[in-house]
DOZA-890967 format. One record per atom (N, C-alpha, C, CB): x, y, z; residue in three letters. Coordinates in steps of 0.001 Angstrom, whole numbers, padded with zeros to 6 digits, always signed. Glycine has a CB too. Example, Ala and Ser with C-alpha at 12.3 -4.5 7.8 and 13.67 -1.06 7.14 Angstrom:
! residues 2
+013190-005690+007800ALA/+012300-004500+007800ALA/+013200-003300+007800ALA/+011308-004473+009046ALA/+012850-002250+007080SER/+013670-001060+007140SER/+012900+000030+007870SER/+014084-000598+005725SER/
END
This chain:
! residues 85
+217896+102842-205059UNK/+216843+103765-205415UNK/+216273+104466-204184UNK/+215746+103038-206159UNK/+216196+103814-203036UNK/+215791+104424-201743UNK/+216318+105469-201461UNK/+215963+103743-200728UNK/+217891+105119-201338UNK/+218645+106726-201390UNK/+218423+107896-202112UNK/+219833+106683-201750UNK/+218121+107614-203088UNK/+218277+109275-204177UNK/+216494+109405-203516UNK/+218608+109078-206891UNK/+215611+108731-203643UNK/+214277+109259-203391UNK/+214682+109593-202309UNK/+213016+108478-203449UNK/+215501+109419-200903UNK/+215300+109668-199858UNK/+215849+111309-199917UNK/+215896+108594-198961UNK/+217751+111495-200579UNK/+217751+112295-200871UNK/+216971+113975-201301UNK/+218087+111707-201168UNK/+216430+113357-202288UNK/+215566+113746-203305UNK/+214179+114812-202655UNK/+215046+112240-204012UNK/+213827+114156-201459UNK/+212742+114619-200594UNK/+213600+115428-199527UNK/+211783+113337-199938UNK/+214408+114842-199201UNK/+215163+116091-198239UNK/+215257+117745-198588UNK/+216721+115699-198163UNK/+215863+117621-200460UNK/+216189+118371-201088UNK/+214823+119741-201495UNK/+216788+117480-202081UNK/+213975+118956-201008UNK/+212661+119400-201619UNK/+211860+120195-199578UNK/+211535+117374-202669UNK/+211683+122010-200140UNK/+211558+122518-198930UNK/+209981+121842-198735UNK/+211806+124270-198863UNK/+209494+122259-197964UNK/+207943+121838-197115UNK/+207481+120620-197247UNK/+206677+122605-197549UNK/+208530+119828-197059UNK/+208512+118274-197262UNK/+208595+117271-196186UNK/+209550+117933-198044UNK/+207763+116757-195700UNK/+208342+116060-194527UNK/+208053+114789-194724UNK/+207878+116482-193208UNK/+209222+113431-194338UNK/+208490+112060-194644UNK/+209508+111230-193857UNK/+208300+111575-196410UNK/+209053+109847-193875UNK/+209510+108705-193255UNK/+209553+107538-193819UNK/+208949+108521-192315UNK/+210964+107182-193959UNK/+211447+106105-194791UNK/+211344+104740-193949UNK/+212966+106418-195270UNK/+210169+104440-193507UNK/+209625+103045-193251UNK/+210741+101756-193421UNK/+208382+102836-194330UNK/+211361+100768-192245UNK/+212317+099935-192112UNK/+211409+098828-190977UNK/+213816+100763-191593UNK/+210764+098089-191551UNK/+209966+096990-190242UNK/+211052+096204-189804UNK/+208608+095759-190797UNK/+212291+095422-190833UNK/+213496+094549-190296UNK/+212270+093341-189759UNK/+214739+095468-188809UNK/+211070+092951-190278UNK/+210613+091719-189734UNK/+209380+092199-189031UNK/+211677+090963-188793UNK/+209380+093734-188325UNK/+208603+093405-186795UNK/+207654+094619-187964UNK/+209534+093938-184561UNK/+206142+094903-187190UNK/+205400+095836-187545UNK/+204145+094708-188563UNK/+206444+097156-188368UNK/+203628+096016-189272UNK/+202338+095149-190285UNK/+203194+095124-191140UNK/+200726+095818-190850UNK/+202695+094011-192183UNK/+203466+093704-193675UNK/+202795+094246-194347UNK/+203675+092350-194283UNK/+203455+094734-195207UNK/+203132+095857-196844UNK/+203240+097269-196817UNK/+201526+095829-197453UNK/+203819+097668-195558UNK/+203669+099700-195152UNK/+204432+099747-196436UNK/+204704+100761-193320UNK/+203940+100895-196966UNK/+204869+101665-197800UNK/+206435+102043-197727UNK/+204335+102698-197814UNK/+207009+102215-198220UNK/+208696+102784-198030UNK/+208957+103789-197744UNK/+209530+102816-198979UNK/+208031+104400-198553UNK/+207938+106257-197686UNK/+206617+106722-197357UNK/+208478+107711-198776UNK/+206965+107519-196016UNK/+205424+108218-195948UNK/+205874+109725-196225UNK/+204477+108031-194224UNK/+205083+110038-196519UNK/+205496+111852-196984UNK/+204643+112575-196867UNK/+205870+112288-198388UNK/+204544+113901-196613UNK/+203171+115098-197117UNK/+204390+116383-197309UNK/+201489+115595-195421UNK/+204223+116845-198830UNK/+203874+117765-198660UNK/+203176+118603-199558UNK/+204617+118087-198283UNK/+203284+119731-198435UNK/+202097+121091-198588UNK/+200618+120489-198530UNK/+202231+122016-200294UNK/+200402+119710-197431UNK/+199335+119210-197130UNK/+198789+117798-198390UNK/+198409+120568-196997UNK/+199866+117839-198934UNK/+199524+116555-200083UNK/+199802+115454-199377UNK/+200444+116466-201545UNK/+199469+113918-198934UNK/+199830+112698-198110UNK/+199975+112149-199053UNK/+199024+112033-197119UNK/+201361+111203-199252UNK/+201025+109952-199932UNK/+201936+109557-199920UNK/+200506+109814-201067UNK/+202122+107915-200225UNK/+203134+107214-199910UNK/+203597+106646-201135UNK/+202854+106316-198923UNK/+205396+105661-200871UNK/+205777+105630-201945UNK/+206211+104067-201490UNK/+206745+106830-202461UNK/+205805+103183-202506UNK/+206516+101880-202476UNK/+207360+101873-203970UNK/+205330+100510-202289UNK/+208915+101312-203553UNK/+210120+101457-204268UNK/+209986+100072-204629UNK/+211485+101978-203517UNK/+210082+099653-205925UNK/+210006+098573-207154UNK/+211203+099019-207627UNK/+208699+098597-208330UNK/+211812+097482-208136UNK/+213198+097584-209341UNK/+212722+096457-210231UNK/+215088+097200-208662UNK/+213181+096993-211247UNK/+213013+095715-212857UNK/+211444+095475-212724UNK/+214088+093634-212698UNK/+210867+094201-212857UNK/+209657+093356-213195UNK/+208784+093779-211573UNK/+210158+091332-213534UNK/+209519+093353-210471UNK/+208831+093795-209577UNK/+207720+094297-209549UNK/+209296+094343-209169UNK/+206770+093767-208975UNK/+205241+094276-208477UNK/+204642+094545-206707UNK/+204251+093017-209087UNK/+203944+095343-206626UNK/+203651+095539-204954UNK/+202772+093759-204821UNK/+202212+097446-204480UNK/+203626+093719-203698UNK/+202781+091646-203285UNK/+201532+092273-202575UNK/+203986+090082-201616UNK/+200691+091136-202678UNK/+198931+091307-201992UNK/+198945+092351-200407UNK/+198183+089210-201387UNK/+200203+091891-199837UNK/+200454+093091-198521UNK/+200177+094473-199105UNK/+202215+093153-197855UNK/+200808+094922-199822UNK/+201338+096152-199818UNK/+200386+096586-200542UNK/+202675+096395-200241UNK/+199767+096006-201741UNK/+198298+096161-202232UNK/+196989+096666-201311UNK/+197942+094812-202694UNK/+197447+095710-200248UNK/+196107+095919-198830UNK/+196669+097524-198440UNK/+196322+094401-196914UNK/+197706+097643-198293UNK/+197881+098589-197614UNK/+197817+100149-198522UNK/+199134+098216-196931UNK/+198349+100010-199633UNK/+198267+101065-200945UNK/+196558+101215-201026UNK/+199078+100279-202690UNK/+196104+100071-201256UNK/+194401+100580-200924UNK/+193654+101276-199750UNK/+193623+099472-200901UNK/+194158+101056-198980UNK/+193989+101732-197267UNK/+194419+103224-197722UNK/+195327+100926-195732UNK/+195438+103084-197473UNK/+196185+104378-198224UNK/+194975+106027-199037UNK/+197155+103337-199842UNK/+194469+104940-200316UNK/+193541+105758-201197UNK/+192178+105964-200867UNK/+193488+105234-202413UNK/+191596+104802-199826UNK/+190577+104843-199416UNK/+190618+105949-198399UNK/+190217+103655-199077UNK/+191918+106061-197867UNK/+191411+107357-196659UNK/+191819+108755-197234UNK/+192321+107221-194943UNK/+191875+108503-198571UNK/+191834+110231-199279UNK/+193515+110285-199714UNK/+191317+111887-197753UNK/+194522+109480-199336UNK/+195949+109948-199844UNK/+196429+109356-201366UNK/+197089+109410-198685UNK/+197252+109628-201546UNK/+198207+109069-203076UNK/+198850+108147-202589UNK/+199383+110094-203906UNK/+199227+107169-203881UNK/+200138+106306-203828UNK/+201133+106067-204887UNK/+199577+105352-203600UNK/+202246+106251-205222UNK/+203276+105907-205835UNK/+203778+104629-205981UNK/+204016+106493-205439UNK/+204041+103978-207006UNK/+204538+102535-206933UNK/+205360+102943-207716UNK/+203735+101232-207278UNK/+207051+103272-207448UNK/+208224+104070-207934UNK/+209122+102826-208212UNK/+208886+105261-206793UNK/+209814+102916-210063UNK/+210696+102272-210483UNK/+211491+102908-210884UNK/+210463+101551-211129UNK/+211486+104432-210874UNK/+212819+105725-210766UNK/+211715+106716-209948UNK/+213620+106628-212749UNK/+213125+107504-209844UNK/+212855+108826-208877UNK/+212155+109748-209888UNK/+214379+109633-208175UNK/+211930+109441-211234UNK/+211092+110512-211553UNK/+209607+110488-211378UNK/+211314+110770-212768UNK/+209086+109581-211006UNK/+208134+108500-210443UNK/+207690+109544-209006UNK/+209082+106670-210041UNK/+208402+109683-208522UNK/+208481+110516-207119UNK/+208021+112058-207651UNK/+210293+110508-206330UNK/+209268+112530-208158UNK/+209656+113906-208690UNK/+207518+114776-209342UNK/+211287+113409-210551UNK/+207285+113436-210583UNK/+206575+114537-211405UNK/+205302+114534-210171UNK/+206069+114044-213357UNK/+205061+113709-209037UNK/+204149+113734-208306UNK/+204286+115294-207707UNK/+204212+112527-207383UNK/+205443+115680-207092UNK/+205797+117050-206346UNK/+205471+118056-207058UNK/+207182+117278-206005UNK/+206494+118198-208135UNK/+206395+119450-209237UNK/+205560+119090-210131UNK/+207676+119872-210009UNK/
END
């Protein structure tokens, strides 16, 4: 699912974002993507099946809204999509 959203945002002009990879090191819970565009901020944490954001990523999705941006908690790319268009 990372891919096609990653895709997906490429595909999309005045878009700019960063597909977040800690591999262990950094804070726990960053989002998967950071993105803005056309001055819109917000980030996207990628869920499959039952999956839920854990208490990390919660802390951090709240950080997120508290400083004025969106948050996506994406189980398809249309999840992504109807946020843009």
């Amino acid at each position: 699912m990372c891919k096609e959203i990653s895709d997906y945002l490429k595909s999309v002009p005045n878009t700019w974002f960063y597909r977040t990879n800690s591999m262990g090191y950094g804070r726990r819970g960053i989002p998967d993507f950071i993105v803005c565009y056309r001055s819109f901020f917000f980030t996207v944490e990628v869920k499959v099946g039952l999956d839920k954001p854990t208490p990390w990523q919660e802390r951090e999705l709240k950080g997120v809204r508290e400083a004025g941006g969106a948050t996506i908690v994406a189980y398809a790319l249309d999840d992504v999509s109807r946020q843009i268009f």
